[in-house]
C-alpha positions as a Markdown table, in Angstrom:
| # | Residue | x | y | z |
|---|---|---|---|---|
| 1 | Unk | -23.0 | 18.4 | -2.4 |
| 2 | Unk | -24.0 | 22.4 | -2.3 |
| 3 | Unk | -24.5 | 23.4 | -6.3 |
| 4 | Unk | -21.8 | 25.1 | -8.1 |
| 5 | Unk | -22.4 | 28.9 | -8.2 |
| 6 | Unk | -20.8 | 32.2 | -7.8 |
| 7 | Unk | -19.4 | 31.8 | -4.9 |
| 8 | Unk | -16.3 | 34.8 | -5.3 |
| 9 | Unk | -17.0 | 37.0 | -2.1 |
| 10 | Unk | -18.3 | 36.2 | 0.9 |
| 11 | Unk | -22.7 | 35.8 | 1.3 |
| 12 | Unk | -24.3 | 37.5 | 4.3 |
| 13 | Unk | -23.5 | 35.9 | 7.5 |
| 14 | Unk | -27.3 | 36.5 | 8.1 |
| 15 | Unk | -27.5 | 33.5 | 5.3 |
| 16 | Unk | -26.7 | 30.4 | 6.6 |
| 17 | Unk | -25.7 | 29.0 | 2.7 |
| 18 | Unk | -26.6 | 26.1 | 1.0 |
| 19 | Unk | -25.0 | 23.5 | 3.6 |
| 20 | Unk | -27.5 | 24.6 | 6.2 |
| 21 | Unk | -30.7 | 24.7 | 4.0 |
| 22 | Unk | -33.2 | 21.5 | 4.1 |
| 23 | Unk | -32.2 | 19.0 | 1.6 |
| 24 | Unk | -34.2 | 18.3 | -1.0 |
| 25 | Unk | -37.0 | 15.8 | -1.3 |
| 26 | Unk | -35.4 | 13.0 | -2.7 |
| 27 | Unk | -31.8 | 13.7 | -2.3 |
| 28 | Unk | -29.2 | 11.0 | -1.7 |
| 29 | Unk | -28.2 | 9.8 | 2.0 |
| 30 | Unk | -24.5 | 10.7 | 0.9 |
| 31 | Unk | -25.1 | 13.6 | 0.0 |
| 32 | Unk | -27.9 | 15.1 | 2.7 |
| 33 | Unk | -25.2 | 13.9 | 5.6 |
| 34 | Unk | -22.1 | 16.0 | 3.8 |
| 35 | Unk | -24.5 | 19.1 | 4.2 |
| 36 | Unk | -25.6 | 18.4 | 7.5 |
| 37 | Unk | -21.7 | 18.1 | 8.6 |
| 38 | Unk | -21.0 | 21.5 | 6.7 |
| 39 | Unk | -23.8 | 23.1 | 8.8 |
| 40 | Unk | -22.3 | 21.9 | 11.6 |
| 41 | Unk | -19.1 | 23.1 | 10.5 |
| 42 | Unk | -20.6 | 26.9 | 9.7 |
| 43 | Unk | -22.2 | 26.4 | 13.4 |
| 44 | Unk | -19.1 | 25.6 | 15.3 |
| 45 | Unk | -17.1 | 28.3 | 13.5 |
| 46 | Unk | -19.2 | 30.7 | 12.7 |
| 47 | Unk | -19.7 | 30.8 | 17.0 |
| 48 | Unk | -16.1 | 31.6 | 17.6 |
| 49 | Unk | -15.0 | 33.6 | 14.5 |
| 50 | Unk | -14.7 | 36.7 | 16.0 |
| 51 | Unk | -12.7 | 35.9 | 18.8 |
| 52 | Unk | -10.5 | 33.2 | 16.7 |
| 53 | Unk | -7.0 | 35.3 | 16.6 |
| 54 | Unk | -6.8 | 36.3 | 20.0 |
| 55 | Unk | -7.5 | 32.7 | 21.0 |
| 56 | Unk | -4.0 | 31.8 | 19.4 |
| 57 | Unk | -2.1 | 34.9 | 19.4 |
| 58 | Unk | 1.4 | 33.4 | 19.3 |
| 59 | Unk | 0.5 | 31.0 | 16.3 |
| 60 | Unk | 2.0 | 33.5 | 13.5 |
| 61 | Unk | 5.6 | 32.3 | 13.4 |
| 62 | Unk | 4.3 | 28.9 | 13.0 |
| 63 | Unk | 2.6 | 29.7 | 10.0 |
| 64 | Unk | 5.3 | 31.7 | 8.3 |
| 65 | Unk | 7.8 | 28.6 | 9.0 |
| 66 | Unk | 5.3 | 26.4 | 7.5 |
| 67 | Unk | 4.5 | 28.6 | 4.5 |
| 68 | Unk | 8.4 | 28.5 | 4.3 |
| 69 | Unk | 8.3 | 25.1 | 4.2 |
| 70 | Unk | 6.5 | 24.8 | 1.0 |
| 71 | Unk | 9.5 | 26.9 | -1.2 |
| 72 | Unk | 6.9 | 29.2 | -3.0 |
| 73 | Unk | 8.8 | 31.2 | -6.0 |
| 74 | Unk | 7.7 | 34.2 | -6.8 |
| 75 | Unk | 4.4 | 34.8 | -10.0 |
| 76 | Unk | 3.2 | 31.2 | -8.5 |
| 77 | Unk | -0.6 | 30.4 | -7.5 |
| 78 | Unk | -1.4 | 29.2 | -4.4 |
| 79 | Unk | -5.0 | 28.2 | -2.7 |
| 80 | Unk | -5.5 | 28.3 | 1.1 |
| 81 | Unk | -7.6 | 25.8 | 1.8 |
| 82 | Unk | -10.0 | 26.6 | 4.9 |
| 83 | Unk | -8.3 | 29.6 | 5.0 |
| 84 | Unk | -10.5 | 31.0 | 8.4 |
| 85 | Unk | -9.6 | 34.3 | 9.5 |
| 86 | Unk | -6.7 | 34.5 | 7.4 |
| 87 | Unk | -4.1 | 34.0 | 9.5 |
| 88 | Unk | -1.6 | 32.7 | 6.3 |
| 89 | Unk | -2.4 | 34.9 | 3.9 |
| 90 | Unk | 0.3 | 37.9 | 4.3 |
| 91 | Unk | 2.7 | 34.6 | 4.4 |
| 92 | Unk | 1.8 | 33.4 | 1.4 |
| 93 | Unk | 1.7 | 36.7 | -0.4 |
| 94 | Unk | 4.9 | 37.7 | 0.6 |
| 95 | Unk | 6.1 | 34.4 | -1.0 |
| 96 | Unk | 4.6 | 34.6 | -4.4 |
| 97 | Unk | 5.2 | 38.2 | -4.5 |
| 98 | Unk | 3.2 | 41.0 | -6.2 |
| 99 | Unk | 3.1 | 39.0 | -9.9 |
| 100 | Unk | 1.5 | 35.6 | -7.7 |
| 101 | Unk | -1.9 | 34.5 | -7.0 |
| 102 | Unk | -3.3 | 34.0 | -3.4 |
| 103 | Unk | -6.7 | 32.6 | -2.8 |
| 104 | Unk | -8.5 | 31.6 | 0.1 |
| 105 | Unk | -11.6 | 29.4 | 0.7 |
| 106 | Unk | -13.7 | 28.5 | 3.4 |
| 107 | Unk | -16.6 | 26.9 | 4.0 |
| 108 | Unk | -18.0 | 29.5 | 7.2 |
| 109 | Unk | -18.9 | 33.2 | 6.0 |
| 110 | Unk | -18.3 | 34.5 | 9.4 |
| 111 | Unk | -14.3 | 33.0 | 9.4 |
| 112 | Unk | -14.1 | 34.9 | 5.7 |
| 113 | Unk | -15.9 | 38.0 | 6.6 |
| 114 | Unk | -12.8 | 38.1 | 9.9 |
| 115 | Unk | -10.6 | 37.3 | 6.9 |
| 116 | Unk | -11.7 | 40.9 | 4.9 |
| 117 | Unk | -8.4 | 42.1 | 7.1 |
| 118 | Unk | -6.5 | 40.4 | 4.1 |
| 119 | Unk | -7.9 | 41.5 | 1.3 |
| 120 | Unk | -5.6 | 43.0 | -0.6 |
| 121 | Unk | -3.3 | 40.3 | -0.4 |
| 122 | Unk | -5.9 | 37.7 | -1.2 |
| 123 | Unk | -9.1 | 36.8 | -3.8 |
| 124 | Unk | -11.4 | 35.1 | -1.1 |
| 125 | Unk | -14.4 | 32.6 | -1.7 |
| 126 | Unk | -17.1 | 31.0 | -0.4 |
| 127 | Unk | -17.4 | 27.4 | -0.6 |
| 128 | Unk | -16.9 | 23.8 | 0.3 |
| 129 | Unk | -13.2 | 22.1 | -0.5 |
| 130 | Unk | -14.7 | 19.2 | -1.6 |
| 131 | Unk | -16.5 | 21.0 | -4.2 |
| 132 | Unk | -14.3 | 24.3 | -5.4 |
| 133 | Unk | -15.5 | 26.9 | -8.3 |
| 134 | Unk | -12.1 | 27.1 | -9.8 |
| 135 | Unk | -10.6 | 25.2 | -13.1 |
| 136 | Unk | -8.4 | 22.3 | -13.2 |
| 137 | Unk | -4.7 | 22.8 | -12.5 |
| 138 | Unk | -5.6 | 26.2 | -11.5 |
| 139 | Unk | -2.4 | 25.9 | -8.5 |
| 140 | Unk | 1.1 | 25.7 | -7.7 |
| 141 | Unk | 0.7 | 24.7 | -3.9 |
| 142 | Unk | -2.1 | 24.2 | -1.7 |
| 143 | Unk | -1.9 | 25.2 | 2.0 |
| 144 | Unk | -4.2 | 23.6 | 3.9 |
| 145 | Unk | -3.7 | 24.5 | 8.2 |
| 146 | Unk | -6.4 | 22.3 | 10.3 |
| 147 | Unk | -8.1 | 21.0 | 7.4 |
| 148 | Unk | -8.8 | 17.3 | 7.2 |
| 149 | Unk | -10.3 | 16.7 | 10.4 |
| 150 | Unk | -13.0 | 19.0 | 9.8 |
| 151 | Unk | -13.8 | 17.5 | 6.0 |
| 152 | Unk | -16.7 | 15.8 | 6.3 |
| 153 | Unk | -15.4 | 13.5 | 3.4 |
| 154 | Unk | -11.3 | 13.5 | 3.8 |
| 155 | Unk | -10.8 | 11.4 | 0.6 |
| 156 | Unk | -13.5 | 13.4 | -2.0 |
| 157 | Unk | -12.0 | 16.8 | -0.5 |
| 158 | Unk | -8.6 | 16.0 | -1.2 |
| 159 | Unk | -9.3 | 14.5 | -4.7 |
| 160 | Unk | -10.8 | 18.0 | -5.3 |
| 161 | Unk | -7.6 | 19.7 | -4.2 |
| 162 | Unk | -5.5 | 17.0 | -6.4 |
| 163 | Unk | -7.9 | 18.6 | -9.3 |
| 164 | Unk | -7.5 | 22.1 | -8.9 |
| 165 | Unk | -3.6 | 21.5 | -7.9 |
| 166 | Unk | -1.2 | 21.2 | -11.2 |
| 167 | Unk | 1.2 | 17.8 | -11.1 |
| 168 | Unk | 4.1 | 17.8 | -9.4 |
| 169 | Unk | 2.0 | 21.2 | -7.6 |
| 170 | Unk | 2.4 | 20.6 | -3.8 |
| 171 | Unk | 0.3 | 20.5 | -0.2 |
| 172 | Unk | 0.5 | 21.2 | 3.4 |
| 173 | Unk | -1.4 | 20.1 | 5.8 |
| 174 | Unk | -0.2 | 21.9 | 8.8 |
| 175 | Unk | -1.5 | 22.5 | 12.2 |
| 176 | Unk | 0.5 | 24.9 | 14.6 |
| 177 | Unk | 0.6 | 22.1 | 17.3 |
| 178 | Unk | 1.2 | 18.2 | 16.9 |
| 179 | Unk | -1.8 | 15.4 | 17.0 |
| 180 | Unk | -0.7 | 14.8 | 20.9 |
| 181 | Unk | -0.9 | 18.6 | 22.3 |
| 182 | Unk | -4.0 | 19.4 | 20.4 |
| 183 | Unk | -5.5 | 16.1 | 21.9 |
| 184 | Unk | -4.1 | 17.0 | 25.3 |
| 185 | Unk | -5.8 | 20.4 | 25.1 |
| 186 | Unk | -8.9 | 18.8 | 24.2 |
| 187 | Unk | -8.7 | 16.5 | 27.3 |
| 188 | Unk | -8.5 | 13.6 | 24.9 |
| 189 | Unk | -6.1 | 11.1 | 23.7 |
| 190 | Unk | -4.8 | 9.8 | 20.4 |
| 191 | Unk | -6.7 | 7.1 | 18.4 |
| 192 | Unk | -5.3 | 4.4 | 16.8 |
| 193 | Unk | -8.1 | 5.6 | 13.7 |
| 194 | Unk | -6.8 | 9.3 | 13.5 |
| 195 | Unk | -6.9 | 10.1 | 10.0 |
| 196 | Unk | -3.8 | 12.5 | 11.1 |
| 197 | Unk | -1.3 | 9.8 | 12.0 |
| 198 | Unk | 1.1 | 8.6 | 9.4 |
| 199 | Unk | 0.1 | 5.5 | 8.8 |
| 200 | Unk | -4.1 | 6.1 | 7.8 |
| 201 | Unk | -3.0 | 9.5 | 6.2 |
| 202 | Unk | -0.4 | 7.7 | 3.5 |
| 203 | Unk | -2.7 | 5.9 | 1.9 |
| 204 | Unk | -5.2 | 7.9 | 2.0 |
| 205 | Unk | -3.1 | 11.3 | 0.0 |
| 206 | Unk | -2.3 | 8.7 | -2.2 |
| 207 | Unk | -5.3 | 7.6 | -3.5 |
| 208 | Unk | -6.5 | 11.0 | -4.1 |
| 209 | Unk | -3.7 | 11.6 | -5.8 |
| 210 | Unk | -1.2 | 12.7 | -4.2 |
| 211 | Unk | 2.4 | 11.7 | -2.7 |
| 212 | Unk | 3.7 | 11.6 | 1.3 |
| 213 | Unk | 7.0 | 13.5 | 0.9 |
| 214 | Unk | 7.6 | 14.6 | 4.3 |
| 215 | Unk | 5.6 | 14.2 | 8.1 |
| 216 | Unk | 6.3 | 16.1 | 11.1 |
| 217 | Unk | 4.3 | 15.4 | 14.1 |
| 218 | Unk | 5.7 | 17.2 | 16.7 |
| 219 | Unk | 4.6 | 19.4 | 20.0 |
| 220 | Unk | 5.0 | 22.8 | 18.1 |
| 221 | Unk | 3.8 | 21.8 | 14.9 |
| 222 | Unk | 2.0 | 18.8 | 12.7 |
| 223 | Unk | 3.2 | 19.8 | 8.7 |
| 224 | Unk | 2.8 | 16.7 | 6.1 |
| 225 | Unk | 4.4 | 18.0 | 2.7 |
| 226 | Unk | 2.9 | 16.4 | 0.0 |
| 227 | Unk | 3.4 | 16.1 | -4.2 |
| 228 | Unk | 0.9 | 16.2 | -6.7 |
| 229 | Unk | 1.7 | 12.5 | -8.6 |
| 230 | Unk | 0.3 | 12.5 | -12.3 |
């Protein structure tokens, strides 16, 4: 797991970060293969950040339904979670208001430096969900869009969001289009072991802490609204 440091604007994209760096001598198996999958992650990303947006042009409405969908009040605090280029972040702001908080996180400096757009609507950081610079309870909601398959450790990320997030606090995990069309425009199909589908992802909110209130899996959206239990 990348060491906790000041991580409040985004490093040089020149810098690779801790996640890409050699682990060090000694280091457990656990934790040298979550870096390795973060590099990865920065590599994939990082690739395609600048083009990201025009790639999906017509996803806005999508978001601003979903960000509906969580019933922000205005003066609350709300994390983006993987936030990428942005693309939620004048959504969220305009639902908390001037008095609210709005921060987003990723784990790719390229996706945050694209994300600089929003950034007067936003605090943004640098740094790994499963492993987040900010205090307990620090939340009202977490939004979350295309998260969880790209964790490289669903459960320990999640428990980390259940930290930062206070109880009854809630999360979305929301993708524009449903398990089935994003698989289809993969040329794939659906697994039985998707940690997406209802059935694997129940269980597995719940033991980080957090409630299945709602699931929508459909061609124009995936959205599973969940509570904060403790």
């Amino acid at each position: 797991m990348p060491e906790r440091t000041d991580r409040s604007t985004p490093t040089d994209a020149a810098d690779p970060g801790p996640a890409a760096r050699p682990a060090p001598a000694g280091q457990d198996p656990a934790t040298a293969a979550h870096r390795a999958e973060l590099a990865r992650t920065r590599e994939f990303f990082g690739a395609r950040a600048a083009g990201w947006d025009a790639k999906f042009p017509d996803d806005g409405p999508r978001y601003a339904a979903a960000v509906a969908e969580l019933g922000l009040r205005p003066g609350q605090r709300v994390l983006d979670a993987g936030c990428g280029t942005g693309r939620a972040l004048p959504a969220l702001r305009a639902a908390v208001g001037p008095d609210g908080a709005v921060t987003g996180v990723d784990v790719t400096p390229e996706m945050l430096a694209e994300a600089e757009a929003h950034r007067a609507q936003a605090t943004l950081l640098l740094a790994d969900c499963a492993d987040l610079p900010l205090p307990d309870a620090a939340f009202d909601a977490v939004f979350a869009a295309g998260l969880v398959s790209h964790l490289p450790a669903p459960a320990l990320a999640l428990r980390e969001l259940a930290r930062v997030t206070r109880p009854g606090g809630l999360l979305a995990l929301f993708h524009p289009v449903g398990r089935a069309a994003l698989a289809a425009r993969h040329g794939r199909q659906i697994t039985p072991d998707d940690l997406r589908a209802e059935p694997n992802l129940r269980p597995l909110l719940a033991a980080a802490g957090w409630e299945l209130a709602s699931y929508a899996d459909e061609d124009e959206r995936y959205l599973a609204l969940s509570r904060r239990t403790g």
